[in-house]
N, C-alpha and C positions, 0 to 999 in steps of 0.2 A: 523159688529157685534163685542164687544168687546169677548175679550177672557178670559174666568177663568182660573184662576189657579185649581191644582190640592187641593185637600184639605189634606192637610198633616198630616200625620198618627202621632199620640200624643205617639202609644205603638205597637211597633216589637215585637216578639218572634223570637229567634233567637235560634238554637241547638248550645251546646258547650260540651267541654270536662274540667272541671276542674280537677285540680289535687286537691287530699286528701291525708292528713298525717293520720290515723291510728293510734290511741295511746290506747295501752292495758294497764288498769287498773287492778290493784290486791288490791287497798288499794283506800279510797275517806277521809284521815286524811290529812289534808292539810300540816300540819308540816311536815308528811311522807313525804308526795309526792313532795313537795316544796324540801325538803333536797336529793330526789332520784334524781330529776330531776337538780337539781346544779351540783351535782356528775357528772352525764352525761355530762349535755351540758354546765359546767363553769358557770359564772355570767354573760357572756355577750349575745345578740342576737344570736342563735346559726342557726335561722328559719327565712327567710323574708319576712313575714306578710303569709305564707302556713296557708289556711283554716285544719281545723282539727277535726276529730269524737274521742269522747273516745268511747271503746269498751269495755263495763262491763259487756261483758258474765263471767268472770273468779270471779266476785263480787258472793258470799252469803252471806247473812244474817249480812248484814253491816247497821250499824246506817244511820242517815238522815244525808246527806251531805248537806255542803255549796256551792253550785254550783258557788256561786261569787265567793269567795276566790280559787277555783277548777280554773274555766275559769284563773283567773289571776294569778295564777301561769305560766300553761302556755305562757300567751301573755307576762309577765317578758323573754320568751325566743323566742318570733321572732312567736308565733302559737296563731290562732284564733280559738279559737272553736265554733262550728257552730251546734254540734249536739252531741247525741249518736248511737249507735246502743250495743245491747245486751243486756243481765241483764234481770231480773226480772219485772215484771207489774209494782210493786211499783217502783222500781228506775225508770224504765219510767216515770210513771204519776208527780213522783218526779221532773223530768229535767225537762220535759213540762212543766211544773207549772213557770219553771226559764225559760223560752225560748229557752230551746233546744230538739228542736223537734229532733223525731226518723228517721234514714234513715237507710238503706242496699247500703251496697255496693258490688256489685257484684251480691251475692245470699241473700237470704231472711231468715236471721239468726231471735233469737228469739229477739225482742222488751227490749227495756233500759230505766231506771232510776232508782230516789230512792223517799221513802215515805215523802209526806208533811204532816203537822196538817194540814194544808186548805185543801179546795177545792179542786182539782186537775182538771187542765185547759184542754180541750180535746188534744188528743198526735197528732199532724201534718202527714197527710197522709204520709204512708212511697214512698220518691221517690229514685229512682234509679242514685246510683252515680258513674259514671266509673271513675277505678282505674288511677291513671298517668301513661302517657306511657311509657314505657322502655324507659330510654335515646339512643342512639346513638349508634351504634353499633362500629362505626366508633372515638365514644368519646378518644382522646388521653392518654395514661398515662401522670400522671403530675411529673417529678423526681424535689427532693430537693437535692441538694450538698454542702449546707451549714447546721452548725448544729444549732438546733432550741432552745431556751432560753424560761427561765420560763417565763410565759404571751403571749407567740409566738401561732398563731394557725397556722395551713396549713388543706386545704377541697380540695381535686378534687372530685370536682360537676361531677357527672353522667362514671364515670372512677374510674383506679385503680392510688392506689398514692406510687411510687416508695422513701425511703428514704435511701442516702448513706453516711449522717451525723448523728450524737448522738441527739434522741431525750431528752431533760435534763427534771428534774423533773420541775411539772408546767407548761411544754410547749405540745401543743397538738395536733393531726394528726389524719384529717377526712376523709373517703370515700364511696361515696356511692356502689365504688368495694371494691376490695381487697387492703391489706396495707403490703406493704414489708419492713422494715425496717434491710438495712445491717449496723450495727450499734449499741451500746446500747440502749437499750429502756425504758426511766426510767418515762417519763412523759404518758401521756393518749394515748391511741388508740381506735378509734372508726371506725369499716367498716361496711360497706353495709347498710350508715345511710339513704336512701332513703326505706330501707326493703329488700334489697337481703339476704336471710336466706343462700345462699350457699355462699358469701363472708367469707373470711379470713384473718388472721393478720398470720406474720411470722417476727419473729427477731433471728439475729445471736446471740443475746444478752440482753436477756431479764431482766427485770429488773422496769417493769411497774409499776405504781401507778391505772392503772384503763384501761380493755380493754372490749369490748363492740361488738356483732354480730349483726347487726338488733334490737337494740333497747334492748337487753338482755345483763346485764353489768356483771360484778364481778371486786371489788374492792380488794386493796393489804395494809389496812392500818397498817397493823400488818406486813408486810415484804411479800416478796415473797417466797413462798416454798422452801427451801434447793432443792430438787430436780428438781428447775426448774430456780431456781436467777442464773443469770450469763449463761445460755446456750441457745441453740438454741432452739426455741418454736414457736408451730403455737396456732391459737386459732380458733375453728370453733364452728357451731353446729351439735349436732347428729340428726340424720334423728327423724321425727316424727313420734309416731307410736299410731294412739287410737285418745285418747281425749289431749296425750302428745304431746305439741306443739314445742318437742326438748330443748335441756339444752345448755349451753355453757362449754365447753371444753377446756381447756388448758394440751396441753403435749408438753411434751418433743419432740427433730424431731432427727430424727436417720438420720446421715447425712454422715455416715462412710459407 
């Protein structure tokens, strides 16, 4: 008797865990946000190819966005966006309409987009997307001994990033921990860019153009405060309390 073969399955289902970037919206002006987001992550790829949600619960009563020009802003920095969650019905039915359906992550916050003239295309059943996992507990600090020059970047991926040379202005120092810089710090510092809210910057010598907690920045284009250029400073955020999602913080660090 000859023998068959099996018949070969055309479509698996498979469980995964994808990772998601998180990007809280306060503004859908594309000039804005395009200019906030250079500020942050430079001109060059700062993301590689990370799927991404905006989250527009922090959005009211905002005009009808350009979702294209939105999405590519973004993808100009290494992020795919794939969805919303939060915000209002109309930003919902809004994004839907441009192909980005609503998700939750985690918990079941309120539904996102914004108003079209058309139609409004039905909002894609909300699925459930688990967060990325904590890196490694075990993730090495990464130290730099050499000083860093304008156009220079340094990221330790999923760790804290130790610095014992000058970061100079233009030159720029990522992590997804904490950022220690024993050294002037004249150029960018960005920590806990994966989302650790309790990550921190600390410089014997501060002197920043732009430092950044989780995704929440404050710039220095006007100089840095007399009471804080030239001395020892950490940078964190304050605990949250309410519907306050915490501020960024720059002080002084008493070290006598």
């Amino acid at each position: 008797m000859a023998r068959t073969n099996p018949p070969i399955k055309l479509i698996e289902f498979k469980g995964t865990t994808l990772p998601i970037v998180v990007v809280s919206l306060r503004s859908l002006q594309t000039e804005a946000l395009a200019e906030a987001a250079s500020a942050l992550f430079g001109d060059d790829q700062f993301f590689d190819g990370d799927a991404a949600l905006l989250d527009l619960s922090q959005l009211i009563d905002v005009p009808e966005a350009d979702w294209r020009r939105i999405r590519q802003v973004f993808k100009t920095h290494g992020l795919n966006v794939i969805g919303v969650r939060g915000g209002s019905e109309e930003l919902r039915y809004g994004a839907a309409f441009a192909g980005l359906p609503t998700y939750t992550v985690g918990e079941r916050p309120a539904t996102a987009a914004v108003a079209s003239q058309e139609p409004a295309a039905p909002v894609a059943e909300a699925v459930t997307v688990a967060p990325p996992p904590p890196p490694p507990a075990s993730t090495p600090t990464l130290y730099i001994d050499r000083p860093l020059r304008s156009g220079q970047q340094v990221y330790a991926r999923g760790g804290d990033l130790v610095v014992l040379a000058a970061v100079n202005a233009g030159a720029e120092v990522i992590a997804d921990g904490n950022i220690h810089v024993y050294a002037p710090l004249h150029g960018r510092a960005l920590a806990g860019a994966g989302g650790a809210a309790s990550a921190r910057i600390f410089s014997t010598r501060f002197d920043a153009e732009l430092v950044s907690v989780a995704g929440l920045y404050r710039t220095f284009d006007g100089g840095v405060p007399a009471e804080l250029a030239g001395k020892p400073v950490q940078v964190r955020l304050s605990q949250p309390s309410g519907d306050d999602t915490g501020k960024l913080i720059v002080e002084a660090l008493k070290i006598d």
